[in-house]
N, C-alpha and C positions, 0 to 999 in steps of 0.2 A: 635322753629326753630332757633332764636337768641341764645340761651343757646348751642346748638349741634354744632351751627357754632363757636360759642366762643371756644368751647372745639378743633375742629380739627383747629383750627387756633392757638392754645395755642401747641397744638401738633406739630405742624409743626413747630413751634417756638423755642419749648424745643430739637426740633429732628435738627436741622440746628444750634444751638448753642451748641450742645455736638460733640465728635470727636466720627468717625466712628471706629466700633471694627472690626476687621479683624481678622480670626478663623485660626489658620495655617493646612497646607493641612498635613497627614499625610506621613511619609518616604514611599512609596508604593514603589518604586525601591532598596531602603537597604533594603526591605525584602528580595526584589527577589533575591539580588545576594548573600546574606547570603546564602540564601536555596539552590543555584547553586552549593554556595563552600563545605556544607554542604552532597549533594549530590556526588561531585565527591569524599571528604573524606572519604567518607562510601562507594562508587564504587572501589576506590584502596586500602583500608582495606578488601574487600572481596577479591579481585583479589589478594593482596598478598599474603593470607591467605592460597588458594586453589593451587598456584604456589608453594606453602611452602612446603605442605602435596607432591605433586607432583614430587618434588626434592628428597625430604626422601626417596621414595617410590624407585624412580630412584636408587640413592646408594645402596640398598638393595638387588635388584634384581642380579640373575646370568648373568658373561658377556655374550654377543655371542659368537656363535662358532669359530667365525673369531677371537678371543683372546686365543691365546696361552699361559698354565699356570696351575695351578694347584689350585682348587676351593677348599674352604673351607665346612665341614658342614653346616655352617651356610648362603653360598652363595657367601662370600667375595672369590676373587683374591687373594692367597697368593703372589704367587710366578711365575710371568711372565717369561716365556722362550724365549732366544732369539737366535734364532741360528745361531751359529756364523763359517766358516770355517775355524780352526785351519790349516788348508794347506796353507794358502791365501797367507802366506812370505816365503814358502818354497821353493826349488829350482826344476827345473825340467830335470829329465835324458831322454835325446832324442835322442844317438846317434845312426846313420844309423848301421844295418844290425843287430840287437839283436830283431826286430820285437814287440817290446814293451815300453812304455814310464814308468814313476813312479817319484813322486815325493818324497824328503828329507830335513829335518831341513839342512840351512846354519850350524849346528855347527859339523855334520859328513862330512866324506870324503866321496866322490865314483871313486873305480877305477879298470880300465879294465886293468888285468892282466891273465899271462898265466906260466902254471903248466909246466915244463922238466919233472916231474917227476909221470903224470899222468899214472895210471895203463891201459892196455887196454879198449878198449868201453869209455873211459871216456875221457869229452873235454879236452884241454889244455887252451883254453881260459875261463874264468870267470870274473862277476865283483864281487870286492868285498864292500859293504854296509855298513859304518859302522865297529862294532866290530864283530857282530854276523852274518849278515845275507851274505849270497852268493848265486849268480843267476849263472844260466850257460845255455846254449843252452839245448834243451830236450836231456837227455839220459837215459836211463831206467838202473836205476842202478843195480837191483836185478838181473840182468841177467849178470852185469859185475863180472869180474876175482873175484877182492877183493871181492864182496860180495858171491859170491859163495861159497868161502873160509874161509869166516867168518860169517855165515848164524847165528853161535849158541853167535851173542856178540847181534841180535837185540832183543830187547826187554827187555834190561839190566839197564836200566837207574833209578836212583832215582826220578824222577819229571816226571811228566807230562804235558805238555801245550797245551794248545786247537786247535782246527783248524783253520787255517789261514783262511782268504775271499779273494779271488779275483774273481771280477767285479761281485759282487754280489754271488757268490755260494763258496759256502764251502770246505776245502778239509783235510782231516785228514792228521795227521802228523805219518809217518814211525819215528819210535825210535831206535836207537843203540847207542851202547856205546864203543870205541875203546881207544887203547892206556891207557890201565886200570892198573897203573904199582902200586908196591907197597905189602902190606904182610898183616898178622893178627898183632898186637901190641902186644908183650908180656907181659902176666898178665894181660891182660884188653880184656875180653870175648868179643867174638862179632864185634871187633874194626879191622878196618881196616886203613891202613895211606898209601897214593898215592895219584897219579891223574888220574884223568878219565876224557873222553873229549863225551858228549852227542852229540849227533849228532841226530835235527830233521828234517825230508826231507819228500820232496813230489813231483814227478817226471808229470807233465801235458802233457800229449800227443801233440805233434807237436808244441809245447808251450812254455817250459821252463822247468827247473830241480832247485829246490832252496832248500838250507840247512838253519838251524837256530843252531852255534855253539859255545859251552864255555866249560868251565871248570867247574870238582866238586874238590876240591882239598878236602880231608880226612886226618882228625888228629882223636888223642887220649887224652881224658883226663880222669884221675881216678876219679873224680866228675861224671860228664858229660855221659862220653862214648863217642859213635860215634860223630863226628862234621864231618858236610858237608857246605863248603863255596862253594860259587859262584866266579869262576874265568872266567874273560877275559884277553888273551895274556897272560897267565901265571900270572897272579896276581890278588890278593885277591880284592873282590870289596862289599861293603855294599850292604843288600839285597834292601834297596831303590834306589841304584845306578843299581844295577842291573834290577828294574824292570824298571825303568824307561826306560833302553836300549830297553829292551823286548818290553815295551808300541811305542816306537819310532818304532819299527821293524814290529808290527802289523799295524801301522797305514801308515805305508809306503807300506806294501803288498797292503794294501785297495784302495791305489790313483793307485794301476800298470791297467794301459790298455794296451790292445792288439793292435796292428799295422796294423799285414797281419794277 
């Protein structure tokens, strides 16, 4: 019993004169918020991923019907149409008693003028449009003086041009050809040299009566043969210049509304 007490009293001696060891606790919260940041790194790496694929998919597809344009084979948009109203700076004819409105580019004229030397049935007043075109109150001309007298000139014309539009429906164009002066060219088959003045018209019941007029002037050349230029007021005009008038002249018929 002295020996056992010797020993824990020697124990207790050696334990109270050495320093106490103290274990450190391990980082248990640097785990944790590692694994937090770890987790949302690898939550927005998948979420990009799938946002990714999603977008691609998006550009590929055909647009909706509500995009106006012209779609490719493959799906893509070429070519967006915007429609736009070339009338929008034009001017507008409104004046009382002619029963119809129309719009014109600022860089033609328009003006109401009147004929002394109108043939019977046919008005004295007219406007004139431009180079080409002429409006005039409704008169049925094929039943007038002149045309009845000259029945064998319609249908005489070199050209053809389409039917005009107004307010939507169509209307063909009557063709004559008058004041057609001029001979064959000697020595040169076939060839004719003068002027001729087309005349295309179309007469709208209770409506209006409107012409579209120019010149074919006709030469000779021993190359060539027949030449037919396009005249306005007597004078020679580029076939670009000339359509352009013509493009001016349909698109002007197009804006006319009706009044009464």
């Amino acid at each position: 019993m002295e020996y056992k007490r010797q020993n824990v009293s020697q124990v207790e001696k050696n334990s109270a004169s050495q320093p106490a060891v103290i274990m450190p606790e391990k980082p248990k919260i640097n785990y944790l918020i590692a694994g937090i940041v770890l987790v949302f790194f690898l939550a927005g790496g998948i979420i990009g991923y799938y946002l990714g694929k999603k977008s691609v998919y998006n550009s590929e597809i055909i647009p909706s019907e509500n995009v106006t344009g012209t779609v490719s084979p493959q799906g893509g948009l070429v070519s967006p149409t915007i429609e736009t109203d070339f009338t929008s700076e034009w001017k507008v004819f409104a004046a009382p008693g002619w029963g119809f409105t129309f719009k014109y580019p600022p860089s033609i004229t328009v003006g109401e003028k009147k004929s002394l030397s109108a043939s019977p049935g046919t008005p004295q007043e007219y406007l004139q449009i431009g180079n080409l075109l002429v409006i005039s109150r409704y008169y049925d001309r094929l039943k007038t003086e002149w045309f009845i007298q000259n029945m064998e000139l319609i249908d005489k014309t070199q050209t053809d041009l389409r039917a005009v539009t107004i307010e939507g429906e169509e209307f063909a164009l009557t063709k004559v050809n008058w004041e057609d002066g001029g001979g064959p060219a000697g020595g040169i088959p076939d060839c004719e040299v003068g002027t001729a003045q087309p005349e295309y018209f179309v007469d709208i019941p209770d409506k209006l009566s409107l012409s579209i007029i120019f010149q074919e002037i006709k030469s000779c050349d021993p190359v060539k043969g027949q030449i037919i230029q396009k005249g306005i007021n007597g004078e020679i005009v580029s076939d670009s210049d000339f359509e352009e008038q013509l493009r001016e002249t349909y698109q002007i018929l197009e804006s006319l509304r009706f009044t009464d």
